[in-house]
N, CA, C and O atoms as a GROMACS GRO file, in nm:
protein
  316
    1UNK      N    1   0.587   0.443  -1.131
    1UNK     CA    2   0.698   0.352  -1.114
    1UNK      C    3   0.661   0.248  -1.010
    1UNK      O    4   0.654   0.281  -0.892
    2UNK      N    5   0.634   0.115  -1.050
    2UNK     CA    6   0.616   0.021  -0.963
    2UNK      C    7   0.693  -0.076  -0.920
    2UNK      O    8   0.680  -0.141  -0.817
    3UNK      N    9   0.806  -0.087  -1.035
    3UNK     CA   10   0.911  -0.185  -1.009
    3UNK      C   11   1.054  -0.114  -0.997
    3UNK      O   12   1.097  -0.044  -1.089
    4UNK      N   13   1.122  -0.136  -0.882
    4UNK     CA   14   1.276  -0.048  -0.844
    4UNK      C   15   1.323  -0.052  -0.968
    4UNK      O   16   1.249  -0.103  -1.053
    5UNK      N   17   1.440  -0.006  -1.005
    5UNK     CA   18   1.550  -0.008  -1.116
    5UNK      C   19   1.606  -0.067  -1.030
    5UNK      O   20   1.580  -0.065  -0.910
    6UNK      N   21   1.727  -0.152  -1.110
    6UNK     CA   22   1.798  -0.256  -1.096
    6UNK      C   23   1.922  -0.146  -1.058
    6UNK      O   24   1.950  -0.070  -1.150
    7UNK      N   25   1.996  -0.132  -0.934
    7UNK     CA   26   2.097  -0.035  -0.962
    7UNK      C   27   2.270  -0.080  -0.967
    7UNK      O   28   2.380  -0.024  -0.974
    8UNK      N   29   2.208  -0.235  -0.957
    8UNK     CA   30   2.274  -0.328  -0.982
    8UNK      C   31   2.279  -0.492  -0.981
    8UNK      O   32   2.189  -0.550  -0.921
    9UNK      N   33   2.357  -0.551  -1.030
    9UNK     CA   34   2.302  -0.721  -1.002
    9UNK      C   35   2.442  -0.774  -0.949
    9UNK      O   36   2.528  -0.840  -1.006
   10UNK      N   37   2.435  -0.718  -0.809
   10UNK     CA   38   2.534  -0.782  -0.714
   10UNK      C   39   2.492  -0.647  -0.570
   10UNK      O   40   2.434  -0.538  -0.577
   11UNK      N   41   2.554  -0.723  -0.449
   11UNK     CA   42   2.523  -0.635  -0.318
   11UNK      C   43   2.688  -0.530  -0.297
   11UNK      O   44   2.808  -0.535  -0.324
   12UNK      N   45   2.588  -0.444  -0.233
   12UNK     CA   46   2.690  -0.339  -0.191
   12UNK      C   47   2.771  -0.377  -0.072
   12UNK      O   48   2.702  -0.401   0.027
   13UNK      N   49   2.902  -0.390  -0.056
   13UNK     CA   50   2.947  -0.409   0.054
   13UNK      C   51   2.992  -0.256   0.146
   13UNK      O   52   3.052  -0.152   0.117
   14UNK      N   53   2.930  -0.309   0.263
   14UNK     CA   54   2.955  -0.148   0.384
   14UNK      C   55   2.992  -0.162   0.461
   14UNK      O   56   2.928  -0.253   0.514
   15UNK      N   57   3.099  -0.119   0.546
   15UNK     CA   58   3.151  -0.168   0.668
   15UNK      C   59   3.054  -0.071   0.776
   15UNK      O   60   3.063   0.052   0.779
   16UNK      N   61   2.961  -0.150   0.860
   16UNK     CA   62   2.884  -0.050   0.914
   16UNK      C   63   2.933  -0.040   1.077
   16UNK      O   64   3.007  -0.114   1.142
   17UNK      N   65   2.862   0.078   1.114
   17UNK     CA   66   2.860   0.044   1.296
   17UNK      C   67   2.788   0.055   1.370
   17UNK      O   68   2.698   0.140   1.369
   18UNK      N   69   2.816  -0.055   1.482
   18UNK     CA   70   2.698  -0.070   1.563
   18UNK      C   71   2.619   0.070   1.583
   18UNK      O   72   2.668   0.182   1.594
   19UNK      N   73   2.474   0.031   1.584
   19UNK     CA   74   2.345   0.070   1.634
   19UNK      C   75   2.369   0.240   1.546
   19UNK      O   76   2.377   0.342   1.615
   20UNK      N   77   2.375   0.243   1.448
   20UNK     CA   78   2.406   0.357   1.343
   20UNK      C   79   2.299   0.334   1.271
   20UNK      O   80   2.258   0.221   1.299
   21UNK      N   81   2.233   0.385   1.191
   21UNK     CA   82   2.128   0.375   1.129
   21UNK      C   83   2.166   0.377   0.979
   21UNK      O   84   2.246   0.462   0.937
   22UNK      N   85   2.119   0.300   0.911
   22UNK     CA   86   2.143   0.354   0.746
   22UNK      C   87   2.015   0.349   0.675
   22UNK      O   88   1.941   0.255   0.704
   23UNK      N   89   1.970   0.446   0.574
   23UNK     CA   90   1.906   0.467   0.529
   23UNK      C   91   1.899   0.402   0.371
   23UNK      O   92   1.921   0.483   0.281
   24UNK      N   93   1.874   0.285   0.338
   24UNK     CA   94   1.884   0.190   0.189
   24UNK      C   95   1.768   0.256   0.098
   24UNK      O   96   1.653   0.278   0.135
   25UNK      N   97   1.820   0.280  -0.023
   25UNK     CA   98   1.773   0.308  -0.147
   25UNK      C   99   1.644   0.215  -0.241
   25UNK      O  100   1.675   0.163  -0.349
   26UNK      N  101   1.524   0.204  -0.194
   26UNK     CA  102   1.436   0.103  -0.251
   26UNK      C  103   1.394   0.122  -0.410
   26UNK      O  104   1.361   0.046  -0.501
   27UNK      N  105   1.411   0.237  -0.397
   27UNK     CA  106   1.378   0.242  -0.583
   27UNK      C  107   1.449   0.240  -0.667
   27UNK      O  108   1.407   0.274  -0.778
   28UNK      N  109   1.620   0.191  -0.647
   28UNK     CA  110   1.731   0.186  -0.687
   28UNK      C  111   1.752   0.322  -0.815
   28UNK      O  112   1.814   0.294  -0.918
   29UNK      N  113   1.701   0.451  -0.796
   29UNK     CA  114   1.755   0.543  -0.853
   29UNK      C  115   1.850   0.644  -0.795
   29UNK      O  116   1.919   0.716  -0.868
   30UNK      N  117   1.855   0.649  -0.649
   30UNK     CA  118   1.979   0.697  -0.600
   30UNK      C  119   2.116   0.735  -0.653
   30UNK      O  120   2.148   0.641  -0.726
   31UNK      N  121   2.219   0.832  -0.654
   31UNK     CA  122   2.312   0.870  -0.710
   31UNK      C  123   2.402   0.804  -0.598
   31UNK      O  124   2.500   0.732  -0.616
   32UNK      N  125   2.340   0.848  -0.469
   32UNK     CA  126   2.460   0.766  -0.394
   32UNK      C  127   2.436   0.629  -0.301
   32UNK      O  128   2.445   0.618  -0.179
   33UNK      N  129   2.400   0.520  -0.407
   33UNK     CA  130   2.357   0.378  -0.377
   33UNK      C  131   2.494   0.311  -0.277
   33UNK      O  132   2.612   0.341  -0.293
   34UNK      N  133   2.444   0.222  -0.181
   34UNK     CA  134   2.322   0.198  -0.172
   34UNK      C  135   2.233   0.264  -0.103
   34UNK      O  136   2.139   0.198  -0.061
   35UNK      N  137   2.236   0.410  -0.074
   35UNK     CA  138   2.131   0.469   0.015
   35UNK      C  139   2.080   0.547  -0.042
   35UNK      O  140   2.087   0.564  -0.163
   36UNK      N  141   2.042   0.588   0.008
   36UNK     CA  142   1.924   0.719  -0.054
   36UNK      C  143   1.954   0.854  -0.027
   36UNK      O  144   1.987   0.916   0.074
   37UNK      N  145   1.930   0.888  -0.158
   37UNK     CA  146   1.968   1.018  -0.170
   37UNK      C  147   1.791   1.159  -0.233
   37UNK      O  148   1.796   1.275  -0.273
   38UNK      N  149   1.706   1.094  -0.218
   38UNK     CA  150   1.603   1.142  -0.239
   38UNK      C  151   1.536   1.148  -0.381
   38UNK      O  152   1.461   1.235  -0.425
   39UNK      N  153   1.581   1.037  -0.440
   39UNK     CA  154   1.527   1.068  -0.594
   39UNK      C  155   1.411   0.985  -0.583
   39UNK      O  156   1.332   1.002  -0.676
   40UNK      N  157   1.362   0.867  -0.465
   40UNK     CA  158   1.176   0.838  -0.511
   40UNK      C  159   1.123   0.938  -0.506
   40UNK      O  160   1.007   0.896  -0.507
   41UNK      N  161   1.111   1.081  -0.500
   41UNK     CA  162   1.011   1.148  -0.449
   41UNK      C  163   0.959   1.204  -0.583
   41UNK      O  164   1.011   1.256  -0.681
   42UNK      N  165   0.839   1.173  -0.547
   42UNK     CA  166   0.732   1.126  -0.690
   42UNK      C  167   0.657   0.972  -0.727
   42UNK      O  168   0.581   0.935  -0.817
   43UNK      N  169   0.707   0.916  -0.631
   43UNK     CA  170   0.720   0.768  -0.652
   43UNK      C  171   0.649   0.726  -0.548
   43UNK      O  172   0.597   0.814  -0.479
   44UNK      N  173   0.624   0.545  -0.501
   44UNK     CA  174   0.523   0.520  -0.437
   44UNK      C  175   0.665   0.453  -0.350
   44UNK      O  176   0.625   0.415  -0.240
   45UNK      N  177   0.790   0.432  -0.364
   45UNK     CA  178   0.882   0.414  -0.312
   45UNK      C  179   0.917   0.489  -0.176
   45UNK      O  180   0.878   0.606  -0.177
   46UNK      N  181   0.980   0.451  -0.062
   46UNK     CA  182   1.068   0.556   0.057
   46UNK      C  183   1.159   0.436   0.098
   46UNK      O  184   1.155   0.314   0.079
   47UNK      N  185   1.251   0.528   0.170
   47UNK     CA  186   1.401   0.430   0.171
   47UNK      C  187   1.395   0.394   0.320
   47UNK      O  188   1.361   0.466   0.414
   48UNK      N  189   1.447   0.231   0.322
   48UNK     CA  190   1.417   0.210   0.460
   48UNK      C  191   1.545   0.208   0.510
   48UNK      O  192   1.651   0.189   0.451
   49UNK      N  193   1.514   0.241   0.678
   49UNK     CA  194   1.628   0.217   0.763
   49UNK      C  195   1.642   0.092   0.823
   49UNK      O  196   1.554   0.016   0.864
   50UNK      N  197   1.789   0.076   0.825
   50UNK     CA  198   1.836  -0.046   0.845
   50UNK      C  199   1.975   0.008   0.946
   50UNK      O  200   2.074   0.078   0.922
   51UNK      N  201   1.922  -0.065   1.073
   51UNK     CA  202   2.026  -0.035   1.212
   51UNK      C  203   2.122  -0.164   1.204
   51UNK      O  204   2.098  -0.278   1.165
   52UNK      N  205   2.239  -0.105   1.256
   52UNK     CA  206   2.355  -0.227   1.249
   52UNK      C  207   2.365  -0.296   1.349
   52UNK      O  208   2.470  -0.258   1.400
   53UNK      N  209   2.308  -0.402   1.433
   53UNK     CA  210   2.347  -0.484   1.532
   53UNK      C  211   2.474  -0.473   1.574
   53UNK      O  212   2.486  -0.467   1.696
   54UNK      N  213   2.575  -0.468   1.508
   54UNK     CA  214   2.736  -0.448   1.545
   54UNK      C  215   2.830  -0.426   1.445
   54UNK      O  216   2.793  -0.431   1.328
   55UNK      N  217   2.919  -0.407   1.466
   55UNK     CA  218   3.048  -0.338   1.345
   55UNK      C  219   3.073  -0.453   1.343
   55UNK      O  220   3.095  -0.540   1.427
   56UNK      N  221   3.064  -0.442   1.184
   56UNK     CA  222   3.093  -0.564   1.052
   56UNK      C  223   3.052  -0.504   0.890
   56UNK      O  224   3.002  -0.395   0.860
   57UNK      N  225   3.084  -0.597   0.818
   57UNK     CA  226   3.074  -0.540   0.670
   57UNK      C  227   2.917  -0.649   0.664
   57UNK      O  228   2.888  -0.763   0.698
   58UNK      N  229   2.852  -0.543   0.607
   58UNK     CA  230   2.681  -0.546   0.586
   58UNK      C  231   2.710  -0.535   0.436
   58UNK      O  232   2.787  -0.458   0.378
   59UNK      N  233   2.604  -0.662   0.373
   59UNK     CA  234   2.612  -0.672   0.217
   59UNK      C  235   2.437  -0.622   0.168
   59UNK      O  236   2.337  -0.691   0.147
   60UNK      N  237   2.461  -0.475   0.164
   60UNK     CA  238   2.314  -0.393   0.145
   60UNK      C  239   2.293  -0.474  -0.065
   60UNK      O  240   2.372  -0.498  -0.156
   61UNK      N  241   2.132  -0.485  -0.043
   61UNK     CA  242   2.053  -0.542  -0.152
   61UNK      C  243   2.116  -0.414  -0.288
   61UNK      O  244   2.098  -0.293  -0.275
   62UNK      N  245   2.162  -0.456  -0.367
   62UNK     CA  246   2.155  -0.381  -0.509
   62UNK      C  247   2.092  -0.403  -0.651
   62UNK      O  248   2.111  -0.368  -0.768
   63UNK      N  249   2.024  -0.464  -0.591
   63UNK     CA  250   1.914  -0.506  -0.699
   63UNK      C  251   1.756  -0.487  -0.691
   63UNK      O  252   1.668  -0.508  -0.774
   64UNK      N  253   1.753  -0.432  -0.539
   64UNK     CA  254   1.672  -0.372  -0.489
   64UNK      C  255   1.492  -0.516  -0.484
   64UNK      O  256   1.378  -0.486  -0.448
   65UNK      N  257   1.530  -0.630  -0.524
   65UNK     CA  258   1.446  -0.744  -0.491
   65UNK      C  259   1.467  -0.853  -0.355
   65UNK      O  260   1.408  -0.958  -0.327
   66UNK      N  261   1.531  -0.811  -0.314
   66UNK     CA  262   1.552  -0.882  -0.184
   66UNK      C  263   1.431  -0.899  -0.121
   66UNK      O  264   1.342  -0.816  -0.135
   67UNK      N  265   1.412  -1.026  -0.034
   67UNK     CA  266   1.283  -1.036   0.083
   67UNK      C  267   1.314  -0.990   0.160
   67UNK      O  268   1.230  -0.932   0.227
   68UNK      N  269   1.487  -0.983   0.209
   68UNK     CA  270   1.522  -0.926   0.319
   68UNK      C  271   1.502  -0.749   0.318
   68UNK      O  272   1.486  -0.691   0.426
   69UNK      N  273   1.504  -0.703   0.241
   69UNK     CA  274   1.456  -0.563   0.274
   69UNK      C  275   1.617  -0.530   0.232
   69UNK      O  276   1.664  -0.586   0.133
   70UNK      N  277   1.698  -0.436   0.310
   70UNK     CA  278   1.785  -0.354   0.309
   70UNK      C  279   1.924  -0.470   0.218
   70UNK      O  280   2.019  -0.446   0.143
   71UNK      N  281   1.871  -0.588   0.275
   71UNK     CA  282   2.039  -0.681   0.278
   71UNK      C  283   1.991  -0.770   0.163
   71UNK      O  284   1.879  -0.815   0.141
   72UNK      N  285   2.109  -0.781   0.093
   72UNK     CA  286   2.136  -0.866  -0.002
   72UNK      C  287   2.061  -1.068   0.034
   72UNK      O  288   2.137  -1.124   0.113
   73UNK      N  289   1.966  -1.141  -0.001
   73UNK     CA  290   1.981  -1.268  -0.008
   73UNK      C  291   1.963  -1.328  -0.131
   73UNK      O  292   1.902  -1.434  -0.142
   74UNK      N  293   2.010  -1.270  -0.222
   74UNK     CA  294   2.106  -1.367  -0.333
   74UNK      C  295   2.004  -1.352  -0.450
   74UNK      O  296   2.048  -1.406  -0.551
   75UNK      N  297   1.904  -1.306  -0.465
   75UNK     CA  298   1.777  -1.285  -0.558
   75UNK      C  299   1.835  -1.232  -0.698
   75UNK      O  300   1.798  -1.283  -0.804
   76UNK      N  301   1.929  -1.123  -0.692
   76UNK     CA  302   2.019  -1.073  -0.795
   76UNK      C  303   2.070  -1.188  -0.939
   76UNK      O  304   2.073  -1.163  -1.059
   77UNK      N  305   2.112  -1.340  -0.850
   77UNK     CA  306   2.168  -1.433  -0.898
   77UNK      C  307   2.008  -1.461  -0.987
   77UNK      O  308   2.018  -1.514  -1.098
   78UNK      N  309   1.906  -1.435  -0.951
   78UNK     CA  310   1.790  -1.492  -1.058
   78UNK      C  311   1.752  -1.396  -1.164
   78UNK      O  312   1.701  -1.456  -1.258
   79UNK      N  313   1.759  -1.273  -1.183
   79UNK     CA  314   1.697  -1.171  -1.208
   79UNK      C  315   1.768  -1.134  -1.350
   79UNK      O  316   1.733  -1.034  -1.412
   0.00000   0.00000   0.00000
């Protein structure tokens, strides 16, 4: 598996909190997207963590092509 599954074509909205850690789903097979729930394993995929600077709603990547890594920048809209 070299290319994520699409686990969706729009971002997850999360209300996160400060300096909390979240763990995002890169191979978009996760059951409980957007994070990871351990289904790359087998895969060349691992789920990265993404810390919250401060409490606010964080728009995590669901399409799993982002440059930004964990967060949504709009790539979904091409794909």
């Amino acid at each position: 598996m070299s290319e994520p599954v699409i686990a969706q074509k729009a971002p997850y909205s999360v209300e996160v909190k400060a300096g909390e850690s979240y763990w995002w789903c890169s191979c978009g097979k996760s059951a409980s997207q957007p994070f990871c729930d351990g289904s790359h394993k087998g895969t060349d995929f691992r789920p990265v963590e993404w810390k919250a600077p401060k409490d606010r709603t964080a728009h995590f990547c669901g399409c799993k092509h982002s440059v930004n890594g964990a967060l949504c920048d709009g790539t979904h809209g091409k794909i």
